[in-house]
Each structure stands twice: as structure tokens, then as C-alpha cells.
C-alpha positions, 0 to 999 in steps of 0.5 A, a space after each residue: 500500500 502506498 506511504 501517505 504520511 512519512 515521520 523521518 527523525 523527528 526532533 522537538 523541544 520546548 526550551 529545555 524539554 526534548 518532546 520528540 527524540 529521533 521519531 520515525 514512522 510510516 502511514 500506509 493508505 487506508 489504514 488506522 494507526 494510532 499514536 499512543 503513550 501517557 500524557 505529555 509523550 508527545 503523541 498530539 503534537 507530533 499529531 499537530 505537526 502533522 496538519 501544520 499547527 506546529 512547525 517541523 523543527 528538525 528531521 522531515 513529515 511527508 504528506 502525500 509525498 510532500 515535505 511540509 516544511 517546503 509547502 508555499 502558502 497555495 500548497 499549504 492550502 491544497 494539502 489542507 484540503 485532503 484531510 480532516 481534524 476532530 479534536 479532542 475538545 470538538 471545537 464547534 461554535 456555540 452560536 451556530 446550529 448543528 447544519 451551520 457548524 458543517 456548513 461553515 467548512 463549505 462556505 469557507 473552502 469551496 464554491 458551492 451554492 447554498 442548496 448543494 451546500 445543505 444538501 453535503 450537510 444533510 448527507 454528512 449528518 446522515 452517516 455519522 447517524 444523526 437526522 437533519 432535525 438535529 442539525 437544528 439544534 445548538 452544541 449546548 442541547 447536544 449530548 457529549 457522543 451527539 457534540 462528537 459525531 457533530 465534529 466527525 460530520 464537520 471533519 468529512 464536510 469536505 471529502 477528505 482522504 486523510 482523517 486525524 483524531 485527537 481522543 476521540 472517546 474521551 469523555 465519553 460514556 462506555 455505550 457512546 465509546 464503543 458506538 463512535 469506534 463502530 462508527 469509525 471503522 463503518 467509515 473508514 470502509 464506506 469512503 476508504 479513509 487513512 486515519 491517525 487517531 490520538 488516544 489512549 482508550 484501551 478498548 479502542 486500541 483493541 478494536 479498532 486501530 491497524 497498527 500503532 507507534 507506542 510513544 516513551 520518554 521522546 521515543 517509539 517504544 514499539 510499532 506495529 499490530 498490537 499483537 506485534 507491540 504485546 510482544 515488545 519486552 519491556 516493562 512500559 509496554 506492559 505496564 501501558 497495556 496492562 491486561 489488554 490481549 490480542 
């Protein structure tokens, strides 16, 4: 399968912190890989690097084969447009209804008219399994699983090929988690995605993800299936891992 993200000794620090000590890793198309690792690894911003919210201080990330340290703005803009983020915080604005929220993506990014434009919206809804009645409702009526499809319907508004989650179940109920894992991997098959999901959600790294890079201390401690990383012997792995089997 083709690489369409390339990691390649990857350098970070903030001040005296050494974030990312050497990372390297590759992305095939079509599969979902996680970032793994305790809080304050490095995971999300390595993820924030990756969509251009961070700059690449040392070492290289291709994207579809294109440094992003060399991007001109107009390459900057078109790279953008092959993927979509749902972060961890949803993000959505609160004076805008549902539809407005995903709408605003279309009217900021393509030429659409305000009839096709309802229409994406309606369809976006539509598989991520919310109705066009609640696409008449305000964040603040939305349940937390309700905010999260919300903000995975925005993430596909405009067709990307490349999806980034960043802990997409946290805070979620248990029911709601294992819907939303569901749901991902339904979509990942309905539009032939590549997805790079941030978390740390046991159950989610069980059933959904393809392979992963498990980070330590600015390091990958294993990469692999979790079959693969299960059998890494060391003492983080298996203190990460805890009971989780195959």
C-alpha cells in the first residue's frame, strides 16, 4: 500500500524539554494507526505537526509525498484540503446550529451554492447517524457522543482522504465509546479513509486501530499490530497495556 504520511527523525523541544527524540514512522493508505503513550509523550503534537499547527523543527513529515516544511502558502492550502481534524475538545461554535457548524467548512473552502451546500450537510449528518432535525439544534442541547459525531460530520464536510483524531472517546460514556469506534471503522470502509487517531482508550486500541507507534520518554517504544507491540519486552509496554490481549 502506498506511504501517505512519512515521520523521518523527528526532533522537538520546548526550551529545555526534548518532546520528540529521533521519531520515525510510516502511514500506509487506508489504514488506522494510532499514536499512543501517557500524557505529555508527545503523541498530539507530533499529531499537530502533522496538519501544520506546529512547525517541523528538525528531521522531515511527508504528506502525500510532500515535505511540509517546503509547502508555499497555495500548497499549504491544497494539502489542507485532503484531510480532516476532530479534536479532542470538538471545537464547534456555540452560536451556530448543528447544519451551520458543517456548513461553515463549505462556505469557507469551496464554491458551492447554498442548496448543494445543505444538501453535503444533510448527507454528512446522515452517516455519522444523526437526522437533519438535529442539525437544528445548538452544541449546548447536544449530548457529549451527539457534540462528537457533530465534529466527525464537520471533519468529512469536505471529502477528505486523510482523517486525524485527537481522543476521540474521551469523555465519553462506555455505550457512546464503543458506538463512535463502530462508527469509525463503518467509515473508514464506506469512503476508504487513512486515519491517525490520538488516544489512549484501551478498548479502542483493541478494536479498532491497524497498527500503532507506542510513544516513551521522546521515543517509539514499539510499532506495529498490537499483537506485534504485546510482544515488545519491556516493562512500559506492559505496564501501558496492562491486561489488554490480542
Amino acid at each position: 500500500m502506498a506511504c501517505i504520511i512519512k515521520v523521518d527523525d523527528v526532533v522537538t523541544r520546548f526550551g529545555d524539554r526534548l518532546v520528540h527524540d529521533g521519531i520515525s514512522l510510516n502511514i500506509a493508505s487506508g489504514e488506522i494507526y494510532g499514536l499512543l503513550g501517557p500524557s505529555g509523550c508527545g503523541k498530539s503534537t507530533l499529531m499537530r505537526e502533522m496538519i501544520l499547527l506546529e512547525p517541523v523543527q528538525s528531521g522531515s513529515i511527508r504528506l502525500f509525498g510532500d515535505d511540509v516544511s517546503a509547502l508555499s502558502h497555495g500548497e499549504e492550502q491544497w494539502l489542507r484540503g485532503r484531510w480532516g481534524v476532530l479534536f479532542q475538545s470538538n471545537a464547534l461554535f456555540t452560536s451556530l446550529c448543528v447544519a451551520e457548524n458543517i456548513a461553515l467548512v463549505l462556505k469557507e473552502s469551496t464554491t458551492l451554492s447554498p442548496v448543494m451546500i445543505d444538501e453535503v450537510v444533510a448527507f454528512k449528518l446522515d452517516i455519522v447517524g444523526l437526522s437533519q432535525r438535529d442539525g437544528e439544534l445548538y452544541p449546548s442541547q447536544l449530548s457529549g457522543g451527539m457534540k462528537r459525531k457533530v465534529a466527525l460530520a464537520r471533519a468529512l464536510a469536505i471529502d477528505p482522504t486523510l482523517l486525524f483524531l485527537d481522543e476521540p472517546t474521551s469523555g465519553l460514556d462506555p455505550i457512546s465509546a464503543r458506538e463512535f469506534d463502530a462508527l469509525i471503522l463503518r467509515l473508514r470502509d464506506m469512503l476508504q479513509l487513512t486515519i491517525v487517531m490520538v488516544s489512549h482508550d484501551l478498548v479502542s486500541i483493541r478494536t479498532t486501530l491497524d497498527r500503532m507507534a507506542v510513544m516513551d520518554e521522546g521515543r517509539i517504544a514499539a510499532e506495529g499490530t498490537l499483537e506485534e507491540v504485546l510482544q515488545v519486552d519491556n516493562p512500559f509496554i506492559r505496564s501501558f497495556f496492562g491486561g489488554v490481549s490480542v
